[in-house]
C-alpha positions as a printed NumPy array, in Angstrom:
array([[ 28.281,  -9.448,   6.651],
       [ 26.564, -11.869,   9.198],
       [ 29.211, -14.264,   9.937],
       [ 27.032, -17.345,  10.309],
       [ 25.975, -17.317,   6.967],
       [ 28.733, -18.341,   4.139],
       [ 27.456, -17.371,   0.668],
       [ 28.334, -20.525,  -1.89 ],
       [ 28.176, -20.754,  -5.879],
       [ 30.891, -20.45 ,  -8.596],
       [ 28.449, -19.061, -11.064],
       [ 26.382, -15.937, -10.853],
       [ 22.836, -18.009, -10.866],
       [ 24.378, -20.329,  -8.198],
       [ 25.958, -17.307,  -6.174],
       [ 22.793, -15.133,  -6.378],
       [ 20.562, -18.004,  -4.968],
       [ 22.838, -18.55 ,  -2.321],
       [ 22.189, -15.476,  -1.079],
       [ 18.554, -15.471,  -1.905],
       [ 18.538, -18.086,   0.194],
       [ 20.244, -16.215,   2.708],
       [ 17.671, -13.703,   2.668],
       [ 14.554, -16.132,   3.009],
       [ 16.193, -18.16 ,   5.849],
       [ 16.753, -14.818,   7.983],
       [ 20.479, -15.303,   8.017],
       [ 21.093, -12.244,   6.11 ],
       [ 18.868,  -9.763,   7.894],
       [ 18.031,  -6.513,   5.794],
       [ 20.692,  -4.05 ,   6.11 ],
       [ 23.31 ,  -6.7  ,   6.369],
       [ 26.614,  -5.574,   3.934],
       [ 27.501,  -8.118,   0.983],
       [ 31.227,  -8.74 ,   0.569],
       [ 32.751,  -6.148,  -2.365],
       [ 32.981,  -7.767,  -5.803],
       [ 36.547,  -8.69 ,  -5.782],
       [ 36.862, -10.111,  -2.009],
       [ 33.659, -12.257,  -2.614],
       [ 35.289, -13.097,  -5.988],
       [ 38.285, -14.358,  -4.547],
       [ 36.993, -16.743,  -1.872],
       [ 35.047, -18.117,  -4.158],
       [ 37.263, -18.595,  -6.681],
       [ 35.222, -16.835,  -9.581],
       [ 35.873, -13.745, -11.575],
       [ 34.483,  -9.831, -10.19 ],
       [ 32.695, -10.209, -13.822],
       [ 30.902, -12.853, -12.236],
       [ 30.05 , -11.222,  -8.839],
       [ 29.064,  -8.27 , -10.348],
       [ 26.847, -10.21 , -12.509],
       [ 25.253, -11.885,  -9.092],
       [ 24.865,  -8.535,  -7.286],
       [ 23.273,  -6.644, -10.818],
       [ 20.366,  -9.531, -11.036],
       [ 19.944,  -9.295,  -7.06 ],
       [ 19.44 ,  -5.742,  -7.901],
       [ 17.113,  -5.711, -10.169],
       [ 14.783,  -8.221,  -8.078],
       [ 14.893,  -6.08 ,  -5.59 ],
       [ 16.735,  -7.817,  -3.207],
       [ 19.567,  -6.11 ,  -2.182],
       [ 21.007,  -2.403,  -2.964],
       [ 24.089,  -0.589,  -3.927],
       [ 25.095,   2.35 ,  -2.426],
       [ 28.088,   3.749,  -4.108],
       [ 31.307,   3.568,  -1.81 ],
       [ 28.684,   2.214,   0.934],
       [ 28.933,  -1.607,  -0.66 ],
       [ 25.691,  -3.619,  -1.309],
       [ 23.181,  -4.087,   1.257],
       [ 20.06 ,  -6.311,   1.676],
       [ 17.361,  -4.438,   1.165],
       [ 15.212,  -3.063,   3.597],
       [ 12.181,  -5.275,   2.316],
       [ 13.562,  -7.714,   0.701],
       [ 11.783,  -8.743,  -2.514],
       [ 11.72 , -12.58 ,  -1.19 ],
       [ 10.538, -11.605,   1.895],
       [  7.443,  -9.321,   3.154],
       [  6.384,  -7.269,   5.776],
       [  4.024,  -9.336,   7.099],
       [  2.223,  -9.051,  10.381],
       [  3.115, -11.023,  13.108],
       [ -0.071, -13.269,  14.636],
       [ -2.629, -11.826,  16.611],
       [ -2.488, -13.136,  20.25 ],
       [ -5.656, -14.819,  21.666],
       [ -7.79 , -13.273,  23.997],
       [ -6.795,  -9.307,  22.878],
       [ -9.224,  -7.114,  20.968],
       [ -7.751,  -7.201,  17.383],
       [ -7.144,  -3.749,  16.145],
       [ -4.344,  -4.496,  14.208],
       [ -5.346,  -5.517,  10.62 ],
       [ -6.764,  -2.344,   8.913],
       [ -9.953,  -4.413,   7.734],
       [-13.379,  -3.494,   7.595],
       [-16.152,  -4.698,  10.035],
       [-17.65 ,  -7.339,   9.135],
       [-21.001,  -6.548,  10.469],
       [-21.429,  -4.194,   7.772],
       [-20.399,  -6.562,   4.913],
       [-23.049,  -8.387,   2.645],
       [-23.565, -11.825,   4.386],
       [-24.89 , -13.345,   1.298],
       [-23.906, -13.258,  -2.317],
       [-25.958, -13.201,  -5.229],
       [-25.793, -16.526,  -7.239],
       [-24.446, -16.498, -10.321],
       [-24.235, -19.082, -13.486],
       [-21.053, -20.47 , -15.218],
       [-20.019, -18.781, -18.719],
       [-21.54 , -21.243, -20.599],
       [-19.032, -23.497, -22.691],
       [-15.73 , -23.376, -22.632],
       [-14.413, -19.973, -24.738],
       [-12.096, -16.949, -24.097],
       [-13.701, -14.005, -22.925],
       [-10.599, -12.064, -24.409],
       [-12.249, -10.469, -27.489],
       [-14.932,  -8.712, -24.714],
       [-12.848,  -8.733, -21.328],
       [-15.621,  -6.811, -19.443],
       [-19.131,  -6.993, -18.429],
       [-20.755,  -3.818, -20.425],
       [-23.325,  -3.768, -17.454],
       [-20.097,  -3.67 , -14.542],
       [-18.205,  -0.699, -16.9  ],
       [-21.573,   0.899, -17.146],
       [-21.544,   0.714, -13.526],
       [-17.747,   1.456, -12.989],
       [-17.907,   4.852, -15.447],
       [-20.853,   5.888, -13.325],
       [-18.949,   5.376,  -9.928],
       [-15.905,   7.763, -11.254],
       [-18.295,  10.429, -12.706],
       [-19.802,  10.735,  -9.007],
       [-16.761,  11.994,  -7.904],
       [-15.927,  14.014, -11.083],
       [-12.638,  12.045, -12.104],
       [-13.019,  11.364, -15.649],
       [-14.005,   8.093, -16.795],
       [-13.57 ,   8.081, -20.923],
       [-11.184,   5.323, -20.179],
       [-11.495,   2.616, -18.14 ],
       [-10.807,  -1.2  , -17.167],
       [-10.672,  -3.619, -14.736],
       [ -7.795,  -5.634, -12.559],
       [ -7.869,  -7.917,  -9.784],
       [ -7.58 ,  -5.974,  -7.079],
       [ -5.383,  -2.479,  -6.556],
       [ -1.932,  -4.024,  -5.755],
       [ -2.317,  -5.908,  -9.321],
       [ -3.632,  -2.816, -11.315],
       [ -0.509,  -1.042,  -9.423],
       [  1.987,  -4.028, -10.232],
       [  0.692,  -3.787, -14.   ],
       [  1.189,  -0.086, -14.205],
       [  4.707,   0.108, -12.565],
       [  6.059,  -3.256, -14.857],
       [  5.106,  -1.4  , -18.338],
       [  5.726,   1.964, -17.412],
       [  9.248,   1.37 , -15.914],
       [ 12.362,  -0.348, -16.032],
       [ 14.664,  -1.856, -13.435],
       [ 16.241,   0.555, -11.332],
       [ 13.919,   3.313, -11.787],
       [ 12.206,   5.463,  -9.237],
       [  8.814,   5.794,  -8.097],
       [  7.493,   8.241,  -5.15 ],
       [  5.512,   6.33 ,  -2.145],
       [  4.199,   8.147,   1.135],
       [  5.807,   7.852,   4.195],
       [  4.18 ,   6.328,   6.202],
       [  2.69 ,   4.32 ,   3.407],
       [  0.858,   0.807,   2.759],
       [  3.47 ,  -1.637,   3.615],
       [  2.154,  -4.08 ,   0.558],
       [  3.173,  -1.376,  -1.281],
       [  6.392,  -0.482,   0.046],
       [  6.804,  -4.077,  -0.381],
       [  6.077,  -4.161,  -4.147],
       [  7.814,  -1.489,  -5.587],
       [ 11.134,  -3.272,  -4.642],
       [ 10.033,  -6.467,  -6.052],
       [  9.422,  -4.972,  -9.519],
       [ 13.103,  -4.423,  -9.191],
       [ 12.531,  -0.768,  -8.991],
       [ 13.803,   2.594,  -6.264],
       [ 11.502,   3.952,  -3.612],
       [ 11.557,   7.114,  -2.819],
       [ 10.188,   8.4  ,   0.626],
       [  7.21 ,  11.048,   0.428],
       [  6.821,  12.995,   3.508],
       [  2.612,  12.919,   4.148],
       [  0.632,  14.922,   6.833],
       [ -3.302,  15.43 ,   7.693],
       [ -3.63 ,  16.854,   3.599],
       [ -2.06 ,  13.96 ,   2.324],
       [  1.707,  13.889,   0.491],
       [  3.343,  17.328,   0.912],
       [  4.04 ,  19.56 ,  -1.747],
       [  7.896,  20.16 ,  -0.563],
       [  8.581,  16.625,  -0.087],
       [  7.106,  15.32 ,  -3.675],
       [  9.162,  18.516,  -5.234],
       [ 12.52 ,  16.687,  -3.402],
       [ 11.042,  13.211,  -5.041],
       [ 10.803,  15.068,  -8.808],
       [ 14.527,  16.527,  -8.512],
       [ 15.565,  13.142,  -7.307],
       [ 14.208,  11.57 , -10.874],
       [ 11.42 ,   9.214,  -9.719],
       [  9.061,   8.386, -12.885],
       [  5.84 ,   7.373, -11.213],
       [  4.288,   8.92 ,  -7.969],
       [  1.669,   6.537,  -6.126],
       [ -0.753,   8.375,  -3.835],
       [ -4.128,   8.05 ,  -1.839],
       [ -5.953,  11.229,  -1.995],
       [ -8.084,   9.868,   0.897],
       [ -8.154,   7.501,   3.673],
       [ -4.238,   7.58 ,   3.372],
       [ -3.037,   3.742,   4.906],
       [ -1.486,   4.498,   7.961],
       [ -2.025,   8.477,   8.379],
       [ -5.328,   8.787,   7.495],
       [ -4.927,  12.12 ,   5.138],
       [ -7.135,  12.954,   2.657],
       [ -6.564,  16.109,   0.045],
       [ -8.199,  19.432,   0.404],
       [ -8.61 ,  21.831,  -2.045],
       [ -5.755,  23.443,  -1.713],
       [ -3.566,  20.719,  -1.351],
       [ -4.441,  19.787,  -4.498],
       [ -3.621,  22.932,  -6.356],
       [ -0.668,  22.981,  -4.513],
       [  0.491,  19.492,  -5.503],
       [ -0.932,  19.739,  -9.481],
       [  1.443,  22.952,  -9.386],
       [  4.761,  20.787,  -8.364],
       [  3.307,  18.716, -11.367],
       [  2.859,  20.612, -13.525],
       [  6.48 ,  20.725, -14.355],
       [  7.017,  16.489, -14.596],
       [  4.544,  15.854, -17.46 ],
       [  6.282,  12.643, -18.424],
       [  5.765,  11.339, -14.833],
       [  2.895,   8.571, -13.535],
       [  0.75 ,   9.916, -11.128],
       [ -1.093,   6.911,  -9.466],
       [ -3.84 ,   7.605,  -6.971],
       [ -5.28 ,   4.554,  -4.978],
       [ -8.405,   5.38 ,  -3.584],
       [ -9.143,   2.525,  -2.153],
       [-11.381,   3.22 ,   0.552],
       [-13.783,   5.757,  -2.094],
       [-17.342,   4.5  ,  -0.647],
       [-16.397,   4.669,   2.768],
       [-13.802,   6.84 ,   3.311],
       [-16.181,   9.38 ,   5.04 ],
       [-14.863,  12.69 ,   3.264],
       [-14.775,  14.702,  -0.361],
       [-12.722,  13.414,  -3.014],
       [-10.155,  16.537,  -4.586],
       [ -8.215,  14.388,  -6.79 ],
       [ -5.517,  15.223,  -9.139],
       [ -6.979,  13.064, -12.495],
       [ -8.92 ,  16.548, -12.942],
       [ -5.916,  18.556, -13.031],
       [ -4.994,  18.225, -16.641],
       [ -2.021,  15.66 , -15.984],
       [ -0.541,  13.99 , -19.142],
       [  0.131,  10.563, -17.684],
       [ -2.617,   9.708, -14.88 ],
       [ -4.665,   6.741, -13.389],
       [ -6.964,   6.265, -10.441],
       [ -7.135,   2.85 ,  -8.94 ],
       [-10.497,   1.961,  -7.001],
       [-11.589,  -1.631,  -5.051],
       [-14.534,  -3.013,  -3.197],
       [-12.789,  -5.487,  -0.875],
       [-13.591,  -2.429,   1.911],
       [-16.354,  -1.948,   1.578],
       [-18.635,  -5.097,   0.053],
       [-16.049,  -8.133,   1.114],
       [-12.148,  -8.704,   1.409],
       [-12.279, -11.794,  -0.88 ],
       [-14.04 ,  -9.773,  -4.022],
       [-10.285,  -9.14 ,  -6.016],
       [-11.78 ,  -6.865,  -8.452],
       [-10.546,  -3.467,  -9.244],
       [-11.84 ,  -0.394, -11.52 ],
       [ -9.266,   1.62 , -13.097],
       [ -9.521,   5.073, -14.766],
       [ -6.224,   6.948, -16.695],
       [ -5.568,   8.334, -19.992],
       [ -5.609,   6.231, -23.134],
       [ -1.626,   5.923, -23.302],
       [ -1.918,   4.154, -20.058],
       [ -5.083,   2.046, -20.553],
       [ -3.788,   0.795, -23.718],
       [  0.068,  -0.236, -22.069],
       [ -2.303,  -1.348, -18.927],
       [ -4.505,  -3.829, -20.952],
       [ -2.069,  -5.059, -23.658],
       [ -0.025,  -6.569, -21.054],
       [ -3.605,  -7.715, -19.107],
       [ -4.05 ,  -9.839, -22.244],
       [ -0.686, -11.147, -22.498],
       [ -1.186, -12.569, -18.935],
       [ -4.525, -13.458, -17.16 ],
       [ -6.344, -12.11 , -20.348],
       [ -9.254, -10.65 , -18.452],
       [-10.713, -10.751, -14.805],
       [-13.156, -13.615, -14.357],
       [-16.76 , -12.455, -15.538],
       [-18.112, -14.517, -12.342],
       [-16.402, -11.83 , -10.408],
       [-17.45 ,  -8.832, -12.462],
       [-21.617, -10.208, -12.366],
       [-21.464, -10.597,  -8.409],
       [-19.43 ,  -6.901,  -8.201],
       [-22.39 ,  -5.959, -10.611],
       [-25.288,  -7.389,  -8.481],
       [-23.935,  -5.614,  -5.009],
       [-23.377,  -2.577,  -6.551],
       [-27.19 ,  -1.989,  -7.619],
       [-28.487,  -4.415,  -4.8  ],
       [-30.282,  -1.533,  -2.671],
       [-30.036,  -3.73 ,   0.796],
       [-26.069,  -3.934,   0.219],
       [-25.862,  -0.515,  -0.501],
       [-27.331,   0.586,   2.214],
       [-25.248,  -1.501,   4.477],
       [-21.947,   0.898,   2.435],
       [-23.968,   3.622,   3.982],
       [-24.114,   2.407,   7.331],
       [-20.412,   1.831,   7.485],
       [-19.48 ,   5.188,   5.861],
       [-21.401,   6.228,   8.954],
       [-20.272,   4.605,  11.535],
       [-16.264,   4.345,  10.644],
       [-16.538,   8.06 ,  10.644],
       [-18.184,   8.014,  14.025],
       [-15.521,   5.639,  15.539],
       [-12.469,   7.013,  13.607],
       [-13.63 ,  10.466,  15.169],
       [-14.364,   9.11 ,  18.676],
       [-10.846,   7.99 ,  19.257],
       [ -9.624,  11.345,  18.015],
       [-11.006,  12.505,  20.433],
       [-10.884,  10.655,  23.606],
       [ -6.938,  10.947,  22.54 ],
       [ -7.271,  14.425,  22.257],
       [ -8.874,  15.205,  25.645],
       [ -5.404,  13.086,  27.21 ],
       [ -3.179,  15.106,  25.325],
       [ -2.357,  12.212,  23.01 ],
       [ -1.33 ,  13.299,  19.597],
       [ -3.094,  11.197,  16.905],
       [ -3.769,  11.623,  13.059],
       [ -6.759,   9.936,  11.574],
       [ -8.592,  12.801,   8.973],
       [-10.423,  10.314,   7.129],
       [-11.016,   6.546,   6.245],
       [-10.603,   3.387,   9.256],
       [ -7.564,   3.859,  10.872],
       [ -5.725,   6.238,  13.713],
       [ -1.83 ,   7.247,  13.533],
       [ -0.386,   7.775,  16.833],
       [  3.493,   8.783,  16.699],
       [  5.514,   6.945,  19.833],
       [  8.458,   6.59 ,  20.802],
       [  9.087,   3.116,  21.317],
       [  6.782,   1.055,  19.342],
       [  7.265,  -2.222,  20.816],
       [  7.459,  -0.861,  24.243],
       [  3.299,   0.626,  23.042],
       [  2.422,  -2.512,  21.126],
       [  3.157,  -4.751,  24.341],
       [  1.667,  -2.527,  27.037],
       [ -1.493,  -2.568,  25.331],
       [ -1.413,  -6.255,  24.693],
       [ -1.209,  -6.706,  28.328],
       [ -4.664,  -4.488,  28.728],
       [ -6.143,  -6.279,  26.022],
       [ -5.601,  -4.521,  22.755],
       [ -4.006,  -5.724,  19.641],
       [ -2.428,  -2.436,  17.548],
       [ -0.154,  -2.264,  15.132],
       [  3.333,  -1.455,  15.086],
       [  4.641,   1.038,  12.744],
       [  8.017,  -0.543,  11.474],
       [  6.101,  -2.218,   8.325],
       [  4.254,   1.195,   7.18 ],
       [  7.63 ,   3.517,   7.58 ],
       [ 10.486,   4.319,   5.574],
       [ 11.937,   7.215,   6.722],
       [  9.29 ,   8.848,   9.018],
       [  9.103,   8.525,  12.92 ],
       [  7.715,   5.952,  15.015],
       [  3.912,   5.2  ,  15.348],
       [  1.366,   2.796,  15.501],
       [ -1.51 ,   2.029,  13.776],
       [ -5.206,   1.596,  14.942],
       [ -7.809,   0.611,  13.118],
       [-10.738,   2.298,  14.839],
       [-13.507,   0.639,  11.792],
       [-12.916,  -2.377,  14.652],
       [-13.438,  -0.644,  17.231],
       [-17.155,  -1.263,  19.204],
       [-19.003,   1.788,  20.424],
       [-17.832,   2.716,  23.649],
       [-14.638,   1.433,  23.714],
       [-12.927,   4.443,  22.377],
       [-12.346,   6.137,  26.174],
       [-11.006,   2.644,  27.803],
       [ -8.465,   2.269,  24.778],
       [ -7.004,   5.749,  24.974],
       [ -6.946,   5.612,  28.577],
       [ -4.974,   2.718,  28.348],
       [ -2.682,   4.039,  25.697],
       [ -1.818,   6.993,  27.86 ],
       [ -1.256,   4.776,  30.534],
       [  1.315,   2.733,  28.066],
       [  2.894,   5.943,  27.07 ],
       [  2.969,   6.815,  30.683],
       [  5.038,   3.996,  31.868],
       [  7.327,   3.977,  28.617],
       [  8.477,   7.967,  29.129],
       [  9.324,   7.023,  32.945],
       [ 11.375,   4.002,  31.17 ],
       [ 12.881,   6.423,  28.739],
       [ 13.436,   9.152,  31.364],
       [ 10.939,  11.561,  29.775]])
């Protein structure tokens, strides 16, 4: 354990924030070893009972882990902490943030009048005209859409779905690389990640067959526009993965497509594979504005009822102001041909750095959706060189859990034409860092 930091308390709530506090402060750095139970115990003057206590609630917050005769650890992402991204420098071409462009965002949004009164919209918690809408954006891509609601946003719907479906201590299946809000959740609910290899088809069969020995009891996917990597599912990868599944029928399977209107390729998902337990998570802050929090989910009914009964317990229902303006831009023709544009045009770009990284010999995956995946060997060393020429990437750290090095590059950001100056500069980056390295 970090020697500058001395862990306090003589009762498990006092010991626990102690080293909460710990955590938040940076004085115990993820990775850093707890004392065992019965040496903390004794400088503290407290009983193991009450240790073990301390390090069982830490636990199941998702602050630190236990592993076996390796002692408890801080956990890699903390559940008081986040990966967040550092600040982008001035003066550098921001590539960094995975957003959309906002030239292809609505500039305007529709007005909209106040609920009238002051009442509960519990007893009708959505807009018949937005689930009209919502049923008839699932049925375009063929995933079924008897059952359906609405969240604020995915990483809510996901929270919701993960906090009734399992308990502390359980395990759920993310990709690796994955979405590092994500990878930051799923130890916050107090629950085990478990790393999913992914590749240009999305999660790979082998690796989620490893994740379904290993006992995990949700699996959370993106069958496109996979955040970092790109991937998106073919047909066979599909059959391939419904087969692994088709022997887990009690398991989750979450798929966040949330990228759907602009992710520039087919959908193959799994929700029409016959699963047991399944639900498709789907946003607009891509594609119509980053401040719209609303979310459309599909599953099966077990899961829409557990979904919405603890909805109503909590928020009760996601404000109708939201769900009328979601309404309006979905059937406004002028925005929805602006979705079109950017469909377009992230394709273009996405596929224009492919291949001006190509042509240098740069490995890079990017199959569909608005960002690039380049595997490096020294992130910083990559993220700093191209600072220096003007671009602002980032590193991979906050996406990976057990896969290599990489950054990521969000090409929807990048202008037309600047595709051949940015991978010339990267391969001058990589250049200089394998004559650091010595090849």
């Amino acid at each position: 354990m970090a020697t500058q930091y001395e862990i306090t308390g003589t009762t498990a709530k006092g010991i626990a924030s102690s080293i909460e506090q710990g955590v938040v402060d940076g004085a115990l750095i993820p990775g850093t070893a707890l004392p065992p139970v019965r040496r903390l115990a004794e400088r503290l003057g407290v009983s193991p009972g009450t240790v073990a206590t301390t390090y069982k609630e830490l636990r199941s917050r998702g602050i630190v882990m236990t592993h076996g005769r390796g002692g408890t650890v801080v956990a890699e992402a903390p559940a008081v902490a986040s990966r967040r991204p550092p600040p982008v420098p001035d003066g550098v071409c921001d590539l960094a943030g995975g957003h959309p462009d906002p030239a292809f965002l609505p500039a305007t949004l529709p007005s909209i009048r106040l609920s009238p009164g002051a009442r509960s919209h519990r007893a009708r918690p959505r807009l018949a005209g937005l689930e009209e809408l919502a049923r008839a954006w699932y049925e375009r891509d063929g995933v079924p859409s008897e059952h359906i609601t609405f969240a604020q946003g995915a990483l809510d719907c996901i929270a919701r779905l993960l906090s009734v479906e399992l308990k502390p201590g359980d395990a759920v299946a993310m990709e690796a690389p994955g979405y590092h809000h994500l990878l930051d959740l799923v130890p916050a609910l107090g629950l085990r990640t478990v790393p999913v290899a992914v590749d240009d088809e999305g999660i790979r069969p082998d690796a989620l067959r490893a994740a379904l020995r290993a006992g995990v009891r949700a699996v959370v996917c993106s069958p496109r526009s996979q955040n970092p990597y790109g991937g998106w599912f073919s047909k066979e990868r599909r059959a391939a993965l419904l087969e692994v599944l088709d022997g887990a029928p009690e398991v989750l399977v979450i798929e966040d497509d949330h990228a759907a209107d602009i992710s520039g390729v087919q959908l193959h998902s799994l929700t029409t594979g016959g699963l047991a337990r399944w639900a498709q998570v789907r946003t607009v802050s891509k594609h119509l504005g980053t401040d719209l929090r609303w979310g459309a989910l599909a599953c099966d009914r077990t899961t829409l009822a557990r979904h919405d009964g603890r909805l109503l317990l909590t928020s009760g229902w996601v404000s109708h102001v939201l769900q009328e303006t979601v309404a309006r831009l979905m059937t406004d023709p002028g925005t929805q041909a602006l979705v079109g544009e950017a469909r377009t045009a992230y394709a273009q770009r996405r596929e224009a750095l492919l291949g001006e990284l190509s042509a240098r010999g740069i490995a890079a995956h990017g199959a569909s959706g608005m960002n690039v995946w380049v595997p490096v060997r020294d992130e910083a060393a990559v993220v700093n060189g191209l600072r220096t020429r003007g671009w602002w990437v980032a590193a991979g750290a906050r996406f990976r859990l057990a896969s290599a090095p990489g950054v990521r590059i969000t090409s929807a950001g990048l202008a037309p034409g600047d595709a051949g100056p940015l991978a010339a500069d990267l391969a001058a980056v990589l250049g200089e860092s394998q004559v650091t390295y010595g090849g």
